[in-house]
N, C-alpha and C positions, 0 to 999 in steps of 0.2 A: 263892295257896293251895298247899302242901307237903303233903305225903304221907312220913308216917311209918313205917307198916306196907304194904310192899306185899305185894302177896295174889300166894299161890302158885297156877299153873297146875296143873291134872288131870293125871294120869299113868298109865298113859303117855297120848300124843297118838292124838285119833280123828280120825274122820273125816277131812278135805280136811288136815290141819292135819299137818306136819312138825316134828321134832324138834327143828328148829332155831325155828319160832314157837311150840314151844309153854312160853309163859314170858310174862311179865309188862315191857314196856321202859318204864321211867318215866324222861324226859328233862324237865329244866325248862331255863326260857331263862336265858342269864345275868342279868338282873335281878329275876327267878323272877316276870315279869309274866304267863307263860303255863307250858302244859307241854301234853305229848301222852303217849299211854299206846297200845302198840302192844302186840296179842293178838290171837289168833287164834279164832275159832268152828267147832267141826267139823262141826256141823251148821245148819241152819237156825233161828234163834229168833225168832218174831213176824214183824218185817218187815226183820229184818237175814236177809241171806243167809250162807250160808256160805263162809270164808274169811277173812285178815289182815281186820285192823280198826286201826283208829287213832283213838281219843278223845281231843278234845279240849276245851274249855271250853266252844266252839258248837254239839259235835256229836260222831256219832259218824261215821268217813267210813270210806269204802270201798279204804284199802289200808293196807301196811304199813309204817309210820312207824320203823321201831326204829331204821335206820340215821340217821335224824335230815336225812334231805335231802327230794327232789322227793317226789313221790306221783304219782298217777296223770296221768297227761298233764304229764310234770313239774312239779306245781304242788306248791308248799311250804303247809304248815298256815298260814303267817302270813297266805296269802290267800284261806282259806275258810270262810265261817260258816255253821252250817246251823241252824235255818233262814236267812234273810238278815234284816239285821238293822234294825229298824224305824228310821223316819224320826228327823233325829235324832243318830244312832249310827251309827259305819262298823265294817267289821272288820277288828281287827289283830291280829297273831298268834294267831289260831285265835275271838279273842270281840271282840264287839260293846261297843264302847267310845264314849263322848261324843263326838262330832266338833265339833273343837277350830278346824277350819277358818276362816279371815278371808279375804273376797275380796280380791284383788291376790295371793297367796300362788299358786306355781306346784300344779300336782295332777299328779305323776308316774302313769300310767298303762298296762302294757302296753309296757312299754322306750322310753316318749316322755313328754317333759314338757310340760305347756299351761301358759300365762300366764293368768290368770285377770281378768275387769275387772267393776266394780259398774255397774249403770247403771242411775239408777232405787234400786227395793228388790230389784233381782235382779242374780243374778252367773249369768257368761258364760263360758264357755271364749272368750278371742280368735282360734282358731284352730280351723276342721273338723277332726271327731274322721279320725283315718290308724290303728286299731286293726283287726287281721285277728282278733281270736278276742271271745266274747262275755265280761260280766264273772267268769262262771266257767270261764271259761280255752277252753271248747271254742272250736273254729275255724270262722271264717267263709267260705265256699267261696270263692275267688278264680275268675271265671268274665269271662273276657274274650269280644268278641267277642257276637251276642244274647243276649238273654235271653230269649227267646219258650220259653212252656212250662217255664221254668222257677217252681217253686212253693214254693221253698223259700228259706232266707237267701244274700245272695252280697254282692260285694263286688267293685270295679272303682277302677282310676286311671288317670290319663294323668300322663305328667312326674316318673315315680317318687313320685306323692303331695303334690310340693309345693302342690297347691288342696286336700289334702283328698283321701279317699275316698268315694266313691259306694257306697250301699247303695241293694237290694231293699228293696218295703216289708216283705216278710217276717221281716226283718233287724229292721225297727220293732214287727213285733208279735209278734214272738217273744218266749215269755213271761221265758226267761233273761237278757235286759238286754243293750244294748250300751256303754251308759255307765258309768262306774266308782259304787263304791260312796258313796252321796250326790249321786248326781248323777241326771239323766233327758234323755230326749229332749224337748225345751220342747213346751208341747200347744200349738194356735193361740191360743185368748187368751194365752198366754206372749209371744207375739210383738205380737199386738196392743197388749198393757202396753208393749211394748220401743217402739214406732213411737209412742207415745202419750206417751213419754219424752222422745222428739225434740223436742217442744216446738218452736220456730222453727227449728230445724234442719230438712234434708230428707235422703233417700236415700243424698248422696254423703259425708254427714257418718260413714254406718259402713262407707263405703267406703275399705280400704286404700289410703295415697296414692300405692303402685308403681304405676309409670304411664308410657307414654312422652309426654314433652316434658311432666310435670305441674311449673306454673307455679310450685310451691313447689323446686322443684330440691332438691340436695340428692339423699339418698339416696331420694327420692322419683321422683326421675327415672330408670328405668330400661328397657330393654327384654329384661329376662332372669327368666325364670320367679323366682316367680309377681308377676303384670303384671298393668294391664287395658288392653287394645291402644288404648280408644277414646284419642285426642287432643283431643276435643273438649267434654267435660266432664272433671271430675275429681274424687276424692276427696279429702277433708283427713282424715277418720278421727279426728274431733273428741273421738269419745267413746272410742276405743281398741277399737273391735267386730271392725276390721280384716275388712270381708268381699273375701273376692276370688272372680274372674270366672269359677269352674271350672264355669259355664253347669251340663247334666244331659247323662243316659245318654237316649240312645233307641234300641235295637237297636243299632246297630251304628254308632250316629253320636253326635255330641256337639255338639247345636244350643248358640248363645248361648257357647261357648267364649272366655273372652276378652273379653266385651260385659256377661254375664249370671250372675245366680244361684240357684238351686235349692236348698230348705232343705226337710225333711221335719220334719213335724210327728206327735204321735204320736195327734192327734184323727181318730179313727173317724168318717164320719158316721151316719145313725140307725138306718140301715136295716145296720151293721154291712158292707158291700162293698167303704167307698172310704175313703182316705183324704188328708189334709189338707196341700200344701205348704202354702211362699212363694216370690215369685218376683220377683225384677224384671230384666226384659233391656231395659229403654228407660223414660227420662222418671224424672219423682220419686216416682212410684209404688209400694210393694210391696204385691204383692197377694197377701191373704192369704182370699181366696175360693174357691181354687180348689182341687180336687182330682181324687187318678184312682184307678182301679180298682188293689182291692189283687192281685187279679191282672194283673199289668200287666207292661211292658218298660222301661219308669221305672226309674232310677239319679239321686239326691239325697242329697244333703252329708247332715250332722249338728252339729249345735251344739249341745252338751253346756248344760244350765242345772242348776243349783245346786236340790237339793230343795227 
């Protein structure tokens, strides 16, 4: 859509608004798939405050776009929709467009790209979400060391990230999203579909097969991050799930390291208090019954599934 006549700003400039916003910036993209429209308000109208404004096809957002770069928390119009946009639809340059997505196809993310794999009727990130801010760019607190008392979102690593990121369940039920757009945190039946998938298979088949002394050789045989230390069983990672051993957070330690893994689910139970891993650190087991208080000292992966 183009714009023909653009509309003149008031004169002179009131309220909050300078001389230099007060004017009309109508920018379209070079394929003229979107545009943004950068103005000013001097005052307060309805439930826009006043100051720069930047409309664009999703919305109208809260800075001033004319120079045609970042906005607020450096984040460009091409990565925000407002409202967010229904299942479905992802958002690209400023509107909510078809999502055109095929699993196996990479999903760039937050300056990191995931491999994606089908399994079953559901697609998987192969790799725990390593994302510091949530889908609308705000930042997730990096908080090393306990967590006691803390009640808010946070976020922890070991090995520079290569298992994955540990997150608060805070982080899970915060209402802003930590998954990209079209994507979520898998609820527990999500997982129970996934293990139900398995079919003759067990446990070590979504097991990454980095490994020391793993019997398939190859690049499978390693002892350099990210591993799983045991020698004694092994993964083959039949279906490409690729899970690795980055065990969980508990205060100040990190049980099952190496052995074990922890996956957060986004299932609440009834009474609204707790909420829902998976887990297996031993045997062919994953157990997906278990949960803890969402006030808690708990740190757990993320595995991104496909809406």
């Amino acid at each position: 859509m183009l714009m023909i006549n653009i509309p003149t700003a008031p004169y002179p400039a009131d309220g909050v608004c300078d001389p230099n916003q007060n004017t009309f910036y109508y920018q379209v993209d070079d394929d003229y798939s979107t545009y943004s429209i950068s103005f000013c308000l001097g005052n307060d109208i309805s439930s826009l405050e006043e100051g720069p404004k930047c409309a664009t096809p999703g919305g109208i957002l809260n800075y001033d776009c004319s120079s045609g770069e970042s906005g607020e928390g450096g984040e460009s119009t091409s990565n925000i929709c407002y409202p967010d946009c229904q299942p479905g639809y992802i958002c690209q340059s400023g509107s909510c467009i078809v999502d055109t997505f095929e699993c196996g196809q990479d999903v760039s993310y937050n300056g990191y790209t995931y491999p994606t794999v089908a399994i079953g009727d559901q697609c998987w990130f192969k790799e725990n979400l390593i994302t510091d801010k949530f889908k609308n760019r705000d930042s997730i607190p990096y908080v090393t060391g306990s967590w006691t008392g803390v009640n808010y979102p946070t976020h922890d690593f070991l090995y520079s990230g290569l298992y994955g990121y540990v997150y608060s369940s805070h982080t899970i039920t915060d209402p802003r999203g930590v998954c990209p757009d079209g994507w979520m945190v898998p609820t527990r039946d999500d997982f129970i579909s996934l293990i139900s998938n398995i079919g003759a298979y067990n446990v070590y088949n979504l097991r990454s097969c980095r490994q020391t002394n793993s019997p398939l050789r190859g690049e499978c045989t390693t002892s350099e991050h990210p591993y799983w230390a045991s020698d004694t069983v092994y993964g083959t990672d039949d279906l490409g799930f690729s899970l690795l051993p980055g065990g969980h957070k508990y205060s100040t330690q990190w049980p099952y390291f190496g052995t074990g893994f922890y996956l957060w689910t986004r299932t609440v139970d009834d009474l609204g208090t707790r909420l829902y891993d998976v887990y297996n650190n031993s045997g062919l087991t994953i157990v997906t019954s278990n949960s803890v208080l969402i006030d808690s000292v708990y740190g757990r992966y993320i595995r991104c599934i496909k809406e």
